[in-house]
C-alpha positions in Angstrom: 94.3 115.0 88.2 97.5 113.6 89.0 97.6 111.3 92.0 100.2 110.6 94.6 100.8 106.9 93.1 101.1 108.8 89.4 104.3 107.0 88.0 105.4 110.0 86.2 105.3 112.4 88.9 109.1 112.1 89.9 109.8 112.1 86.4 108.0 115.7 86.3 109.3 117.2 89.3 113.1 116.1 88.6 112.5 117.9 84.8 110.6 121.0 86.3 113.3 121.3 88.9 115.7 121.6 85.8 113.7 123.7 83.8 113.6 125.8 87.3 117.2 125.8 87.1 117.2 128.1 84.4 117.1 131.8 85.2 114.0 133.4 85.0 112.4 136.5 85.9 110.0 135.8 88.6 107.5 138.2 87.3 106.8 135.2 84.8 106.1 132.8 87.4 103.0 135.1 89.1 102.0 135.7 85.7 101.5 132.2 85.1 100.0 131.4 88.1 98.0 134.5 87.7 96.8 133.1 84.2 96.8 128.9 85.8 94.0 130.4 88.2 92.0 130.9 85.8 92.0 127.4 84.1 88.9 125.5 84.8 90.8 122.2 84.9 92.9 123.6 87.4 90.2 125.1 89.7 88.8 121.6 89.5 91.6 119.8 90.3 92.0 122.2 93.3 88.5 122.1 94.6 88.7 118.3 94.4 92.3 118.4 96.3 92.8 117.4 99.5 94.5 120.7 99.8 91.0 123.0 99.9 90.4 124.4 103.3 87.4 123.3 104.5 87.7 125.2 107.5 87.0 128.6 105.6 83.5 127.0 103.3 82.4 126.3 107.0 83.3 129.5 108.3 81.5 131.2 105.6 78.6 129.0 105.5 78.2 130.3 109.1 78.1 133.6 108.8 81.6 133.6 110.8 83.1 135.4 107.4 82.3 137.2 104.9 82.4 136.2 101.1 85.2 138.7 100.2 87.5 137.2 103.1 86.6 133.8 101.8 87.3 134.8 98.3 90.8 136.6 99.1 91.9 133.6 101.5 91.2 131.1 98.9 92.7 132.6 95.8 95.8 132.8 97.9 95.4 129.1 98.9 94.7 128.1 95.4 97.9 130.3 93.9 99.8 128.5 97.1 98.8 125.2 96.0 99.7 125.7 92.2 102.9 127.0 93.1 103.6 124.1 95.7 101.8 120.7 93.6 101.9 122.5 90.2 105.6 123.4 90.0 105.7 121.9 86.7 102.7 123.4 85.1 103.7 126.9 86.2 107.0 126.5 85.2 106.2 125.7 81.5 103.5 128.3 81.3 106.4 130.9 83.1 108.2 129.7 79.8 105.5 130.1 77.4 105.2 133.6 78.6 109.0 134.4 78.1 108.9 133.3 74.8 105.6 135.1 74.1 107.3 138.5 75.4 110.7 137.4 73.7 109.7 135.7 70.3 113.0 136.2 68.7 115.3 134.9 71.8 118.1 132.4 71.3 117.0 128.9 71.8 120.0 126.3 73.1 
């Protein structure tokens, strides 16, 4: 998991903010988050983030909500948090799956 203090993180946001720069349909970017949710490293690194609502386990745990409201609220916390601390991760896989879709696309 990569921490706050990481000394590569900059380093990765400034080059996923370039590769970002590059146009790109947005239906690749769900897709890869789409695909990133499913990633057992990632779900770890999410559950162990900071970034997990508690608020919502409690709630459920209490009978105050039930499981498919729990389930729906955190898959859209989990895609907002790879989109938001995993910029660079879903942009490569957004690439990945271009040049899946488009294996004979000019490469600069």
């Amino acid at each position: 998991m990569s921490s706050r203090n990481d000394p590569m993180r900059r380093r990765r946001a400034a080059l996923a903010a370039a590769v970002a720069d590059q146009e790109l349909p947005a239906e690749y970017f769900e897709r890869a988050v789409a695909q990133l949710m499913i990633d057992p490293s990632e779900q770890r690194d999410f559950v162990q983030s900071e970034f997990l609502d508690l608020g919502s386990i409690r709630a459920m745990l209490n009978g105050e909500m039930i499981p498919d409201d729990f389930q729906r609220i955190l898959g859209l916390q989990f895609a907002g948090w790879l989109r938001e601390y995993r910029k660079f991760r879903v942009t490569t896989m957004a690439w990945a799956l271009y040049a899946k879709d488009h294996p004979n696309a000019r490469r600069d």
